[in-house]
mmCIF file of the N, C-alpha and C atoms, coordinates in Angstrom:
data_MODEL
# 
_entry.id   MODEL 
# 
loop_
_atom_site.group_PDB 
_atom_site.id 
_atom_site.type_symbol 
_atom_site.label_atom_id 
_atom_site.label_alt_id 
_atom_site.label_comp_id 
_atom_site.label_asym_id 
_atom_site.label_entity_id 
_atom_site.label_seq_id 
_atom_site.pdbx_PDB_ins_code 
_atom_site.Cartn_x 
_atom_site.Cartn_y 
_atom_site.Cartn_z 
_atom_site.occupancy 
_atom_site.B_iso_or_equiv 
_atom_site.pdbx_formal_charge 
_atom_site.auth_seq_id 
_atom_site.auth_comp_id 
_atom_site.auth_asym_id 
_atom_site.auth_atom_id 
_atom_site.pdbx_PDB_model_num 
ATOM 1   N N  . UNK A 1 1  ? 54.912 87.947  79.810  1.00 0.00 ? 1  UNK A N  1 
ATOM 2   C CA . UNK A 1 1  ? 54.924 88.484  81.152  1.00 0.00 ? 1  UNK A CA 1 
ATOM 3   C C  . UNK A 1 1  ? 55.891 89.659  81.178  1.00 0.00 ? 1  UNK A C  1 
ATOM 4   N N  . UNK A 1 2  ? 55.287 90.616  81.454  1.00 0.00 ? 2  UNK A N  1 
ATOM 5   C CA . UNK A 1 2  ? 56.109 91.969  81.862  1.00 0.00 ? 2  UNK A CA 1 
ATOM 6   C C  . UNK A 1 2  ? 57.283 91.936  83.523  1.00 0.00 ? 2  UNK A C  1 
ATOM 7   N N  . UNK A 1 3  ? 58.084 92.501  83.282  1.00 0.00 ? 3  UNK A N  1 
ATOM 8   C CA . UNK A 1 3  ? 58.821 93.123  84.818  1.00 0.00 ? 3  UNK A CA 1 
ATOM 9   C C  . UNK A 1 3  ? 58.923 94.289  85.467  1.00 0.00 ? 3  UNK A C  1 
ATOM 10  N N  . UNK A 1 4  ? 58.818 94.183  86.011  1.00 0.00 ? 4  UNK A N  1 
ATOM 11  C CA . UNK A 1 4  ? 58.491 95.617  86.446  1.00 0.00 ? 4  UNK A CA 1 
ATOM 12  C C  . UNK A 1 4  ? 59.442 96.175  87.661  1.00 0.00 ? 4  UNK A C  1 
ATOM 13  N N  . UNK A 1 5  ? 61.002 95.445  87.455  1.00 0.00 ? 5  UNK A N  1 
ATOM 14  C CA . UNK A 1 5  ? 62.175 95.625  87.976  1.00 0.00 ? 5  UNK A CA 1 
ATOM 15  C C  . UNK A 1 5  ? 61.823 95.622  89.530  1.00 0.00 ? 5  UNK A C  1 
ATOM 16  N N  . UNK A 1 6  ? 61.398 94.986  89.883  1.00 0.00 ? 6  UNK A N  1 
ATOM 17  C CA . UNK A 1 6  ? 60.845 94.986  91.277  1.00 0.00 ? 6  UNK A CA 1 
ATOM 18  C C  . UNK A 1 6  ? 61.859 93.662  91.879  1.00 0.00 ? 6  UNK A C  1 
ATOM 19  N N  . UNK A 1 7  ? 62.636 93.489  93.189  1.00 0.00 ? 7  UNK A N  1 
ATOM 20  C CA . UNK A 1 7  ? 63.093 92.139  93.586  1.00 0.00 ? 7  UNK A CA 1 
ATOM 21  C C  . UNK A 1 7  ? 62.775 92.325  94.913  1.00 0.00 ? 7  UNK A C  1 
ATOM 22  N N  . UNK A 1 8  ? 62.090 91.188  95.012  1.00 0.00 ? 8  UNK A N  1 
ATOM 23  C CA . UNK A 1 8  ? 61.897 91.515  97.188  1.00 0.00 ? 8  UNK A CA 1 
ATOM 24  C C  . UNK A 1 8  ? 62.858 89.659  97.434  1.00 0.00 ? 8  UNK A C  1 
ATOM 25  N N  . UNK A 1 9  ? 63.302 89.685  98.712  1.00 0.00 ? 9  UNK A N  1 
ATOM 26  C CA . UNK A 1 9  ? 63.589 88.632  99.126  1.00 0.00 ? 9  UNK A CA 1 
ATOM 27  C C  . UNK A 1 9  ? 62.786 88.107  100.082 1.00 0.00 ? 9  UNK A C  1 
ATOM 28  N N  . UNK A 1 10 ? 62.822 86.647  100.150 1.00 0.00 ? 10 UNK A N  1 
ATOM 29  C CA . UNK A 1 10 ? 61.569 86.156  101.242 1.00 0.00 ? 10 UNK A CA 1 
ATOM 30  C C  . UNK A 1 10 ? 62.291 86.420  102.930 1.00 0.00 ? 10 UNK A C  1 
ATOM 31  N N  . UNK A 1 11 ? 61.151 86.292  103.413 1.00 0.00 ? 11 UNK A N  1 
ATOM 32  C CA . UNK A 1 11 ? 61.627 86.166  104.891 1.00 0.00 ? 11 UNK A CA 1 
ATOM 33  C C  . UNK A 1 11 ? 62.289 84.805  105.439 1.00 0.00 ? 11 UNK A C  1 
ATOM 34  N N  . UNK A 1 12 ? 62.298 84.472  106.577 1.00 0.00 ? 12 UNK A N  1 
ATOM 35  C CA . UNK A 1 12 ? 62.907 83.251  107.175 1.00 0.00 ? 12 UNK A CA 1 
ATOM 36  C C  . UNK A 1 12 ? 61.153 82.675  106.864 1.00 0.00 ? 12 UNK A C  1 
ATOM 37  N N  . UNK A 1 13 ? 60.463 83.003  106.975 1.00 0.00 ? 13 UNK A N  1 
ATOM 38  C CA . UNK A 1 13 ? 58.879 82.261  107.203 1.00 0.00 ? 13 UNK A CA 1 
ATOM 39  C C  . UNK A 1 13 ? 58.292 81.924  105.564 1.00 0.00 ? 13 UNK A C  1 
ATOM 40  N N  . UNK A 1 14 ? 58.980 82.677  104.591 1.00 0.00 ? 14 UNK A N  1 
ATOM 41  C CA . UNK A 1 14 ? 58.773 82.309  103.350 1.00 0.00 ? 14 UNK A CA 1 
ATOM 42  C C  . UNK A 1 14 ? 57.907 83.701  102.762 1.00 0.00 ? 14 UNK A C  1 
ATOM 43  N N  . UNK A 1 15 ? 57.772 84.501  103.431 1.00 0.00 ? 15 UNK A N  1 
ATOM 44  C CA . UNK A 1 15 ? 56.872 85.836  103.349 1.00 0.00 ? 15 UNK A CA 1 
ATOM 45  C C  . UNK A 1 15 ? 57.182 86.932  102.323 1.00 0.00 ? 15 UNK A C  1 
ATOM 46  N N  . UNK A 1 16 ? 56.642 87.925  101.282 1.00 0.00 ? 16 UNK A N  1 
ATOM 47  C CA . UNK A 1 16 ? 57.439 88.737  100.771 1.00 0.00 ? 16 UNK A CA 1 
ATOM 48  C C  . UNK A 1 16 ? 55.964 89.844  101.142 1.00 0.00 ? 16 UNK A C  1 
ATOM 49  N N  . UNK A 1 17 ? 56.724 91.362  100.829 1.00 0.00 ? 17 UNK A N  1 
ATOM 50  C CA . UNK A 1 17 ? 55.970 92.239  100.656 1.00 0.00 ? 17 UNK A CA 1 
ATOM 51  C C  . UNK A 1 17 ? 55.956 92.892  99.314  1.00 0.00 ? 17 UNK A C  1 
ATOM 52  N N  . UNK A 1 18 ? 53.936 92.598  98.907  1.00 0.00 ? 18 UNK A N  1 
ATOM 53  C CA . UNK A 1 18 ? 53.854 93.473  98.112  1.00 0.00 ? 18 UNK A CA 1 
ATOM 54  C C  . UNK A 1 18 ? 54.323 94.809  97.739  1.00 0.00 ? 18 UNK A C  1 
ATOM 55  N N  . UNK A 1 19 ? 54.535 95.333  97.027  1.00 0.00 ? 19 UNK A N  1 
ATOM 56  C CA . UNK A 1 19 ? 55.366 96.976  96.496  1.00 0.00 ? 19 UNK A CA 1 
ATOM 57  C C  . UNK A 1 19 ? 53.988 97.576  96.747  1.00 0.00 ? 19 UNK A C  1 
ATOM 58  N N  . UNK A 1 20 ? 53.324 98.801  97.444  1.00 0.00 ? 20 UNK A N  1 
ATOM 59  C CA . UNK A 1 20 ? 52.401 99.626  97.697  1.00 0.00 ? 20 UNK A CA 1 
ATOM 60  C C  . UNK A 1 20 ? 51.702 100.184 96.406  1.00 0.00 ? 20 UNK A C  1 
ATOM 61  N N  . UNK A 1 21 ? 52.624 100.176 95.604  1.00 0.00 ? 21 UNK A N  1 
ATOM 62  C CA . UNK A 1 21 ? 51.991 100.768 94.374  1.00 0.00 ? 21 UNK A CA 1 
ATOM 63  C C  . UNK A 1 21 ? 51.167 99.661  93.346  1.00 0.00 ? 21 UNK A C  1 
ATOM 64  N N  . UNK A 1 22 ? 51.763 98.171  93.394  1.00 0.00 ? 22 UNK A N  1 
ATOM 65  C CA . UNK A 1 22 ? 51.057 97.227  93.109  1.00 0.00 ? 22 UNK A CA 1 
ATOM 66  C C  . UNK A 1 22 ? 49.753 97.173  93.652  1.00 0.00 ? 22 UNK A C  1 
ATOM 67  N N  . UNK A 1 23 ? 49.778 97.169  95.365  1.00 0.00 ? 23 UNK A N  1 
ATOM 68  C CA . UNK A 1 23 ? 48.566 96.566  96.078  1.00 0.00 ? 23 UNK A CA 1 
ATOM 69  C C  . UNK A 1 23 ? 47.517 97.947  95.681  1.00 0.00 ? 23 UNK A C  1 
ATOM 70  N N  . UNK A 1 24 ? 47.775 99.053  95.304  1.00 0.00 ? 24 UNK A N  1 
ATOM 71  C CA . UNK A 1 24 ? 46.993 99.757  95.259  1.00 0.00 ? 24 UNK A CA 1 
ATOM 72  C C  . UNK A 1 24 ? 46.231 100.147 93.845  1.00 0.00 ? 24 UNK A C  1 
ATOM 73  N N  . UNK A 1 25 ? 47.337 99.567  92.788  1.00 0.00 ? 25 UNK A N  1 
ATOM 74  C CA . UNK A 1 25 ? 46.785 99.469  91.409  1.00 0.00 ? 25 UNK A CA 1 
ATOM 75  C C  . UNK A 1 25 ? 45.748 98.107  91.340  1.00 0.00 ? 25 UNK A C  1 
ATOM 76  N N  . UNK A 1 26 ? 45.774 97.038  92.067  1.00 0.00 ? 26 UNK A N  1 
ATOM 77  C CA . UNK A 1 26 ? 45.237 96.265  92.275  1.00 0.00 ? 26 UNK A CA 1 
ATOM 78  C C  . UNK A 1 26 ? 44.125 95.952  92.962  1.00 0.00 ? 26 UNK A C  1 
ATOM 79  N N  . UNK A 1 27 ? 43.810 97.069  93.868  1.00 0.00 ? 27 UNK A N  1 
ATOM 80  C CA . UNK A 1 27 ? 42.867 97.396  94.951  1.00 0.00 ? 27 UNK A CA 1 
ATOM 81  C C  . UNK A 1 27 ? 43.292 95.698  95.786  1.00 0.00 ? 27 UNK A C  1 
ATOM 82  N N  . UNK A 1 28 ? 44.705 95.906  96.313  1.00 0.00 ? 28 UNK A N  1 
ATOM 83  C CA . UNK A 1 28 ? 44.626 94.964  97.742  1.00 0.00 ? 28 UNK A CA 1 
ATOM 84  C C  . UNK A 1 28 ? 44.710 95.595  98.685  1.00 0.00 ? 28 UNK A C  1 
ATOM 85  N N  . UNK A 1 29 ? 44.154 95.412  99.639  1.00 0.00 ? 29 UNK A N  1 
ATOM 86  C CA . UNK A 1 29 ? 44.300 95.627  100.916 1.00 0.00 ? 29 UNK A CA 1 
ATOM 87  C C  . UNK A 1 29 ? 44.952 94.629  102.194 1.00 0.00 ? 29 UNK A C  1 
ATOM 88  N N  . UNK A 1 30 ? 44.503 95.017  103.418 1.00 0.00 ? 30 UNK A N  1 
ATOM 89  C CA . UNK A 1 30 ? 45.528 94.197  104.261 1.00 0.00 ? 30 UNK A CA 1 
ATOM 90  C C  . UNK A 1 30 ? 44.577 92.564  104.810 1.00 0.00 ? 30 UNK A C  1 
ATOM 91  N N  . UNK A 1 31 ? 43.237 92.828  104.341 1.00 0.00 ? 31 UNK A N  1 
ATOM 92  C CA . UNK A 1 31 ? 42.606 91.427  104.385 1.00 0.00 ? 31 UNK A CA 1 
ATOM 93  C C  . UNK A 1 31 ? 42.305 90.499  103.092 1.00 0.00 ? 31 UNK A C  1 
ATOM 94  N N  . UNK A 1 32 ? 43.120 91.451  102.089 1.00 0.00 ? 32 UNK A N  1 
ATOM 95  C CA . UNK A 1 32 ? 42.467 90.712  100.857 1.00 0.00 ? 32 UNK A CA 1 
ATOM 96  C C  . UNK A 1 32 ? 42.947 89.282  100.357 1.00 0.00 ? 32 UNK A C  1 
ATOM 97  N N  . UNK A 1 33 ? 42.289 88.592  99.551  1.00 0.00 ? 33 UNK A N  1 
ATOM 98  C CA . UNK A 1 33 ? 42.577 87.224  99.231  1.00 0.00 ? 33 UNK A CA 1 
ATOM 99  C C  . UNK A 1 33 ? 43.371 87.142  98.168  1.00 0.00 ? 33 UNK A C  1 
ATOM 100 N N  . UNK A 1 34 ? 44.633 85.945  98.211  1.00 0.00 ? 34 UNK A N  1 
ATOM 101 C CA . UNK A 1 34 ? 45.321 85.939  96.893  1.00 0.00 ? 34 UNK A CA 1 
ATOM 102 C C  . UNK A 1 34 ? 44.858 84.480  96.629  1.00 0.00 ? 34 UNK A C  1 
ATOM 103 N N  . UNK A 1 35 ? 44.782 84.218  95.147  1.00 0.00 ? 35 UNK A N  1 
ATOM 104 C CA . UNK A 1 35 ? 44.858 82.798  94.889  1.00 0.00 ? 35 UNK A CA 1 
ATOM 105 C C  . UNK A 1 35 ? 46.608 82.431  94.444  1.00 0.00 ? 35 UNK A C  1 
ATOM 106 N N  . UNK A 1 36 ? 46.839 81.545  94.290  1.00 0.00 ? 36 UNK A N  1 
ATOM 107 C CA . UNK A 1 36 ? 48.232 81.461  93.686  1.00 0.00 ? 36 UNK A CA 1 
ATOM 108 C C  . UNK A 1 36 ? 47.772 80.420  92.568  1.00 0.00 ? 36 UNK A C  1 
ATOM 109 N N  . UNK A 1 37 ? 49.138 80.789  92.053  1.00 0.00 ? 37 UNK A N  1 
ATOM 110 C CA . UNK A 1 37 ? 48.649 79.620  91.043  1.00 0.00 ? 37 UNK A CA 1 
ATOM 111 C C  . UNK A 1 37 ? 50.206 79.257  90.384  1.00 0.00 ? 37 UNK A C  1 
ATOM 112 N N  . UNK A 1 38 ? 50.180 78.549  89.214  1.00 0.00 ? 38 UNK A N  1 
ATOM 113 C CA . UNK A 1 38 ? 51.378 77.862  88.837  1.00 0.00 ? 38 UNK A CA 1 
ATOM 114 C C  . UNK A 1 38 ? 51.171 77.280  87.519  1.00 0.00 ? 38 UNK A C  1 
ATOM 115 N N  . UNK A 1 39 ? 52.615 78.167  86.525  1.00 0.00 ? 39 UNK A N  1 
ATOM 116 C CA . UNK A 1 39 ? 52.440 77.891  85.200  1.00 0.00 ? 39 UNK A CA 1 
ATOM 117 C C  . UNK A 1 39 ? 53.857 77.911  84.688  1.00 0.00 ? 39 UNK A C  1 
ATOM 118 N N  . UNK A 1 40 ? 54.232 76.608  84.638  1.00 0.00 ? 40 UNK A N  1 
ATOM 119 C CA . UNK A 1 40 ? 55.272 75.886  83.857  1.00 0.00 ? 40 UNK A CA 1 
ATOM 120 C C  . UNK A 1 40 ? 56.724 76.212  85.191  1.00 0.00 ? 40 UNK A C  1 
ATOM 121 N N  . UNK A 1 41 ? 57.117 76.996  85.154  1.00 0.00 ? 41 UNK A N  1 
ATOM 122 C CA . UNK A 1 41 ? 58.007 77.953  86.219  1.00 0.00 ? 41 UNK A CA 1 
ATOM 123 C C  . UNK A 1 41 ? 57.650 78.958  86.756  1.00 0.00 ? 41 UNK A C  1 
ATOM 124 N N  . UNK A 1 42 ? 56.676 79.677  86.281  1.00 0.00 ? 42 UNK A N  1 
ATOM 125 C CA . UNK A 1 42 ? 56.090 80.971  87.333  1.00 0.00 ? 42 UNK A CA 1 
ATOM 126 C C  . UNK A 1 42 ? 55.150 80.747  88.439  1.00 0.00 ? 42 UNK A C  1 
ATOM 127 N N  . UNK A 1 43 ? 55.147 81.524  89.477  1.00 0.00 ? 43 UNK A N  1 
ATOM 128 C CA . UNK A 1 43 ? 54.458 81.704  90.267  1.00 0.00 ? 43 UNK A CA 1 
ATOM 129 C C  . UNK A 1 43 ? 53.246 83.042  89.789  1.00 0.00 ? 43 UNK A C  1 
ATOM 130 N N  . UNK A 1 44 ? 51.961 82.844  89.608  1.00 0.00 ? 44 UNK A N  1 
ATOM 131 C CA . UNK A 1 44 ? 51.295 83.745  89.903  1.00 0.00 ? 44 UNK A CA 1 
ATOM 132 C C  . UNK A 1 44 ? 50.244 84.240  90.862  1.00 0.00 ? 44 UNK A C  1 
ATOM 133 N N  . UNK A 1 45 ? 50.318 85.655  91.356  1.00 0.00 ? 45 UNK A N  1 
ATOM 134 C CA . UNK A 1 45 ? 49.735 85.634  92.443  1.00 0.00 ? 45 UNK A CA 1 
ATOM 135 C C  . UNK A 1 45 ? 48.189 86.742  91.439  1.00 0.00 ? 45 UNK A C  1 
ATOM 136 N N  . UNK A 1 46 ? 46.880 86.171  92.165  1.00 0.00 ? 46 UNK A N  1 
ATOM 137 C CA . UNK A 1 46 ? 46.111 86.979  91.561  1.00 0.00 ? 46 UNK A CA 1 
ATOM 138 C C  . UNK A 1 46 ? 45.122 87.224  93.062  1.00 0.00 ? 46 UNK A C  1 
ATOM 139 N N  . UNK A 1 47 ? 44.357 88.468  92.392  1.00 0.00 ? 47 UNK A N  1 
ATOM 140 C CA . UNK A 1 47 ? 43.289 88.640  93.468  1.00 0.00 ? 47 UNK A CA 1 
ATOM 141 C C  . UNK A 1 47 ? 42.036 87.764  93.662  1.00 0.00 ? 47 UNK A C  1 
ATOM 142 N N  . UNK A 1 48 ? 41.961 87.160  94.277  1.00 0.00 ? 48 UNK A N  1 
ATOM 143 C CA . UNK A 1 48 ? 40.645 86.287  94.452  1.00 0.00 ? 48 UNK A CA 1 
ATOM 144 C C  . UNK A 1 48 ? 39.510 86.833  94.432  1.00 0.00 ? 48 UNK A C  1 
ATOM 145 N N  . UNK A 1 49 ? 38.830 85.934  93.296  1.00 0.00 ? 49 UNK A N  1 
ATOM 146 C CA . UNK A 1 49 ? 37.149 86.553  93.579  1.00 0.00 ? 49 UNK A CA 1 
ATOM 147 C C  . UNK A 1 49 ? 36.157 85.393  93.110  1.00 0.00 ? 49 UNK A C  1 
ATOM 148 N N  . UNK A 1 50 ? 35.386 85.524  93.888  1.00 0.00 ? 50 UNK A N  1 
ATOM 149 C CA . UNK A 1 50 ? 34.247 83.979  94.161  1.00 0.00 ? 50 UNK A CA 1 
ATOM 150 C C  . UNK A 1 50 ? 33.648 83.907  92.626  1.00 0.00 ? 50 UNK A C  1 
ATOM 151 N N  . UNK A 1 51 ? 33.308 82.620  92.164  1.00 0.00 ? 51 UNK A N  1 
ATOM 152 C CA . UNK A 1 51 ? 32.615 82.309  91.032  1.00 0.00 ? 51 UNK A CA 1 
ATOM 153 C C  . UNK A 1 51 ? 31.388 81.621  91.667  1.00 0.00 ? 51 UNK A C  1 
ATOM 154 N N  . UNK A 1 52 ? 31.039 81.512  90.762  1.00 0.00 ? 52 UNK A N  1 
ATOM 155 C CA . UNK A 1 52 ? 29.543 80.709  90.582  1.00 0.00 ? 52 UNK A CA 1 
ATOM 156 C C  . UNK A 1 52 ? 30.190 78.817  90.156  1.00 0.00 ? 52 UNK A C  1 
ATOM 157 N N  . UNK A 1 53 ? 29.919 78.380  91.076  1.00 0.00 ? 53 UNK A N  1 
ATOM 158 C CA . UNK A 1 53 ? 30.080 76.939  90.851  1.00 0.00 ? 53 UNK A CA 1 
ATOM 159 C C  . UNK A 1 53 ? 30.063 76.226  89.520  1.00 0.00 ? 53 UNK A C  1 
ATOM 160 N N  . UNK A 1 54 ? 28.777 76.814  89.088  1.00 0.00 ? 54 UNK A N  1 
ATOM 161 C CA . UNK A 1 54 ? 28.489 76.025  87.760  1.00 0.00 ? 54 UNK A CA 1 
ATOM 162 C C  . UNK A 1 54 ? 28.971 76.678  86.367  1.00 0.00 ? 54 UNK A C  1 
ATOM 163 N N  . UNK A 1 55 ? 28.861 77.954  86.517  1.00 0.00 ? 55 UNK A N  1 
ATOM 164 C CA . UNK A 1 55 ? 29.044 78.710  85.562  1.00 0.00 ? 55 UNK A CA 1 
ATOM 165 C C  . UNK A 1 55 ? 30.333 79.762  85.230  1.00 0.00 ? 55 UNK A C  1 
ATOM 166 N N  . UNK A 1 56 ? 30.906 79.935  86.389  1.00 0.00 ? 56 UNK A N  1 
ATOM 167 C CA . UNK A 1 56 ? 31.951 80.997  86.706  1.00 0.00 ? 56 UNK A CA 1 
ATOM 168 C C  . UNK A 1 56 ? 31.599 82.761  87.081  1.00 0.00 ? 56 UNK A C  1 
ATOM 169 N N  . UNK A 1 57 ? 30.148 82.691  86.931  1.00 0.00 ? 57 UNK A N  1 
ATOM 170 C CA . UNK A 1 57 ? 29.955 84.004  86.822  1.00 0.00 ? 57 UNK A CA 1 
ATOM 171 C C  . UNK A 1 57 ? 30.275 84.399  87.778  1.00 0.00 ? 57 UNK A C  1 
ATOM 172 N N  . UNK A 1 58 ? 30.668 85.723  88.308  1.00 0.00 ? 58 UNK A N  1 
ATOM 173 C CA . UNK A 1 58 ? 31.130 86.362  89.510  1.00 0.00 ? 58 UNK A CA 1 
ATOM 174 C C  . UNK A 1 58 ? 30.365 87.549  89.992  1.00 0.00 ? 58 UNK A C  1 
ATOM 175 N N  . UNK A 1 59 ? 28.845 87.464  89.235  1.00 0.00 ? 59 UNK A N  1 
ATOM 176 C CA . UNK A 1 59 ? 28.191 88.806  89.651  1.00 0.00 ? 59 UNK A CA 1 
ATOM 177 C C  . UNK A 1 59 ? 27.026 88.320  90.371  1.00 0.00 ? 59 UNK A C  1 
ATOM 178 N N  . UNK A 1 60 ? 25.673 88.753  91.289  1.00 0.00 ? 60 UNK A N  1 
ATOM 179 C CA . UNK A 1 60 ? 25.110 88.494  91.986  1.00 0.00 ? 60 UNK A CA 1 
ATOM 180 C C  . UNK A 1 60 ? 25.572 86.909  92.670  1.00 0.00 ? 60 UNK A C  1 
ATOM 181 N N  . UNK A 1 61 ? 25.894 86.651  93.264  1.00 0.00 ? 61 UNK A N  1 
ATOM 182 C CA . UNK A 1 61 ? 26.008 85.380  94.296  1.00 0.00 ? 61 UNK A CA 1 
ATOM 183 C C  . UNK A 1 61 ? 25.390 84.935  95.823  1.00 0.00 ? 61 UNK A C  1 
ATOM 184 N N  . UNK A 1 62 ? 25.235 84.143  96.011  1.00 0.00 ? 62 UNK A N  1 
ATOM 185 C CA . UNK A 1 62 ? 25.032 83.509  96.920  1.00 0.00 ? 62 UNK A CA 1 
ATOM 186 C C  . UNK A 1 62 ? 25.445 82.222  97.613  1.00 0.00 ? 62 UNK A C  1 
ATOM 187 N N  . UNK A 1 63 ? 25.852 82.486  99.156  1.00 0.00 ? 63 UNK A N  1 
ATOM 188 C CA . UNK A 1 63 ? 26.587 80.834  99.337  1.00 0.00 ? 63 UNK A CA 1 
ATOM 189 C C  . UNK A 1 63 ? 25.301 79.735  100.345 1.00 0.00 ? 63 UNK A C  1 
ATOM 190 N N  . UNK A 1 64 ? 25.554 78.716  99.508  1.00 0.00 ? 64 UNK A N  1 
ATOM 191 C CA . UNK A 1 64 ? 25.565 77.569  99.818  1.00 0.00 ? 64 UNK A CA 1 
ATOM 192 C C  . UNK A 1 64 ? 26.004 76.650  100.153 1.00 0.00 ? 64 UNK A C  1 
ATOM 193 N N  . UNK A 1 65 ? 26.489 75.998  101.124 1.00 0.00 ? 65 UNK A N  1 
ATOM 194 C CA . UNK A 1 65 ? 27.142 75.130  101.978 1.00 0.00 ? 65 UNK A CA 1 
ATOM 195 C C  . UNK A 1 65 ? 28.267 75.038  101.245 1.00 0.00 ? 65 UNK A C  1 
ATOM 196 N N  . UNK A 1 66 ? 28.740 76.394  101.810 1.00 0.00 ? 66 UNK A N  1 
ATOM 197 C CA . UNK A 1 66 ? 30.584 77.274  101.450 1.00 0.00 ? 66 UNK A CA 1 
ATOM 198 C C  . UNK A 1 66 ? 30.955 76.966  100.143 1.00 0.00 ? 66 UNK A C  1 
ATOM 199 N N  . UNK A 1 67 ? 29.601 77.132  99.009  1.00 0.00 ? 67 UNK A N  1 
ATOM 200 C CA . UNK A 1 67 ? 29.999 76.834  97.790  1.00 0.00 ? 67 UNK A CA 1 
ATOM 201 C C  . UNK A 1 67 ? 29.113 78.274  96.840  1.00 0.00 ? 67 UNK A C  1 
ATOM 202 N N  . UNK A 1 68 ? 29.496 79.131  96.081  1.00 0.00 ? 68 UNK A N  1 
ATOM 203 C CA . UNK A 1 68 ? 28.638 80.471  95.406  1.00 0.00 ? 68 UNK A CA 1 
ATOM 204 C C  . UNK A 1 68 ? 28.191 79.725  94.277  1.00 0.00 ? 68 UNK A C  1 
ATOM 205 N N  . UNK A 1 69 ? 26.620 80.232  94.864  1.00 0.00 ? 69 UNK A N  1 
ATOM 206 C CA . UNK A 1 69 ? 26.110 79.992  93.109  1.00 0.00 ? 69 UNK A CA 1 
ATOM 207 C C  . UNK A 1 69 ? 25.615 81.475  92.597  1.00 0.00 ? 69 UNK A C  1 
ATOM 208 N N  . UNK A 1 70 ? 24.957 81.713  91.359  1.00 0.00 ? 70 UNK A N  1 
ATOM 209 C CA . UNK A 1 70 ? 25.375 82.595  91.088  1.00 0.00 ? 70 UNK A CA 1 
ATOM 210 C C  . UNK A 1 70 ? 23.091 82.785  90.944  1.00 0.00 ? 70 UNK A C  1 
ATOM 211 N N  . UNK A 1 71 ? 22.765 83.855  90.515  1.00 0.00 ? 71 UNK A N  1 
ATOM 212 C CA . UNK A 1 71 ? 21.568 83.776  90.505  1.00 0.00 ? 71 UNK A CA 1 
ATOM 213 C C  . UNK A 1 71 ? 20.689 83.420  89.318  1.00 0.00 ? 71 UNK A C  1 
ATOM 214 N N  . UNK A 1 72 ? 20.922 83.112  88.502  1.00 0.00 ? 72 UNK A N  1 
ATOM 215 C CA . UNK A 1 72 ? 20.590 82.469  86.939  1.00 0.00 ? 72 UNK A CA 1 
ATOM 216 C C  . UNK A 1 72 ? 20.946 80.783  87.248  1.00 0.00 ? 72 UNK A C  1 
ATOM 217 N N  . UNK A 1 73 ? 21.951 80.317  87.785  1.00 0.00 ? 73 UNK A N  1 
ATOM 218 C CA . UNK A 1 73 ? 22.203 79.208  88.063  1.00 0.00 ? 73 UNK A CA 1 
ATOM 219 C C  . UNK A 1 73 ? 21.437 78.471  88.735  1.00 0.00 ? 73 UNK A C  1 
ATOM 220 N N  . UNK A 1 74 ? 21.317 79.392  89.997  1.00 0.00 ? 74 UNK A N  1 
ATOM 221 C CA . UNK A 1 74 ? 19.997 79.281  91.181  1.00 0.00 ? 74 UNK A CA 1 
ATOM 222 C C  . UNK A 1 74 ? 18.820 78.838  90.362  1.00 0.00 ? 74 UNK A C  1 
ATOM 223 N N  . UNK A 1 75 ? 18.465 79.825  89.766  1.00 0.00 ? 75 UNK A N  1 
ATOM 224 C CA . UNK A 1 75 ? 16.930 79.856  89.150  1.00 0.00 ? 75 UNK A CA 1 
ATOM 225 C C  . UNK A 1 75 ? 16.887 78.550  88.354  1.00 0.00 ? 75 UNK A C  1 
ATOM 226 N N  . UNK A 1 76 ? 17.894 78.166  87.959  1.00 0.00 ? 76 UNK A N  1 
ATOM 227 C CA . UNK A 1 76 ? 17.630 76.804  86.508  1.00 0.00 ? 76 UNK A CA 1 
ATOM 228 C C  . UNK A 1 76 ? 17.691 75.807  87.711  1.00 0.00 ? 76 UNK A C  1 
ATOM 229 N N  . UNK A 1 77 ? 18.467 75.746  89.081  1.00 0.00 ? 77 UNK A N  1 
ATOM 230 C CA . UNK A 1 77 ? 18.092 74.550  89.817  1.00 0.00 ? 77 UNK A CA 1 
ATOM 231 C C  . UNK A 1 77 ? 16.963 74.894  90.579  1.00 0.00 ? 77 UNK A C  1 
ATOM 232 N N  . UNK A 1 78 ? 16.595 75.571  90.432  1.00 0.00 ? 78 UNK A N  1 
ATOM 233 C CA . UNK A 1 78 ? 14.875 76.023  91.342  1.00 0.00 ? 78 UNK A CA 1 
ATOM 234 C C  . UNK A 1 78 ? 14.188 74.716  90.260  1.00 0.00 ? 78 UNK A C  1 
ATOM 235 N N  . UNK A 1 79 ? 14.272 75.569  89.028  1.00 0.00 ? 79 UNK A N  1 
ATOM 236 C CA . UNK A 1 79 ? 13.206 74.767  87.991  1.00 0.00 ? 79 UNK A CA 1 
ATOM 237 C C  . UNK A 1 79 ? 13.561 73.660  87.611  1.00 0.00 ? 79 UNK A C  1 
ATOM 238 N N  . UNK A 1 80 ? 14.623 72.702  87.653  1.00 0.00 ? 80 UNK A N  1 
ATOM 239 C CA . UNK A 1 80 ? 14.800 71.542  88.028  1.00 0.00 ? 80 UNK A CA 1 
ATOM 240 C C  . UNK A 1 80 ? 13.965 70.580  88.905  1.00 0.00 ? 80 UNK A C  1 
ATOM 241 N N  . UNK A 1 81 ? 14.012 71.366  89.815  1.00 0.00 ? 81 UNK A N  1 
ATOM 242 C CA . UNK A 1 81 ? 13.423 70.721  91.764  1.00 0.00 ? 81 UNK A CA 1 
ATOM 243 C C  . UNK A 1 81 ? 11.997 70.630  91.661  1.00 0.00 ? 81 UNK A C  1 
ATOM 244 N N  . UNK A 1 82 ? 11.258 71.721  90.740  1.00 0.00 ? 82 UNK A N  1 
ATOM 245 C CA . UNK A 1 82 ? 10.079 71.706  90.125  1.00 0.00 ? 82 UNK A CA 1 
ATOM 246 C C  . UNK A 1 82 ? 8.848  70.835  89.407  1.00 0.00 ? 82 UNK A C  1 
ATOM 247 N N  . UNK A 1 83 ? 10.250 70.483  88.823  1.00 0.00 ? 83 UNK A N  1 
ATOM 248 C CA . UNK A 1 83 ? 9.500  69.429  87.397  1.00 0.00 ? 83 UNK A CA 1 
ATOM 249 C C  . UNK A 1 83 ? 9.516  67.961  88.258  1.00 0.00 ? 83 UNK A C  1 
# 
């Protein structure tokens, strides 16, 4: 893990602000999604982006009762439902 000499302190609410030059190398914006996550002692914050349930893929999607499947995934449970 790199540093990038950056220190913010939290708020009373637990809040920090991204550095502008991060959110923008990152393409965040002011609605965007973070996941967090947690590894050994670090905190990592990443940009969220929907997978495919079954597979992970993250390209063509579609939701299903607030769950993405992806469209190859789709198609193999089409032909499932089939047989």
């Amino acid at each position: 893990m790199k540093s990038i000499g950056i220190v913010r302190k939290l708020d009373e609410l637990g809040r920090i602000v991204l550095p502008m030059e991060l959110r923008n190398k990152f393409g965040i914006t002011e609605k965007s999604e973070l996941e967090i996550y947690v590894d050994g002692s670090n905190i990592i914050l990443k940009k969220y982006e929907p997978n495919c349930v079954f597979c992970g893929s993250n390209k063509n999607l579609y939701e299903y009762k607030e769950k993405m499947v992806c469209d190859k995934c789709l198609e193999k449970l089409l032909d499932i439902k089939e047989k």
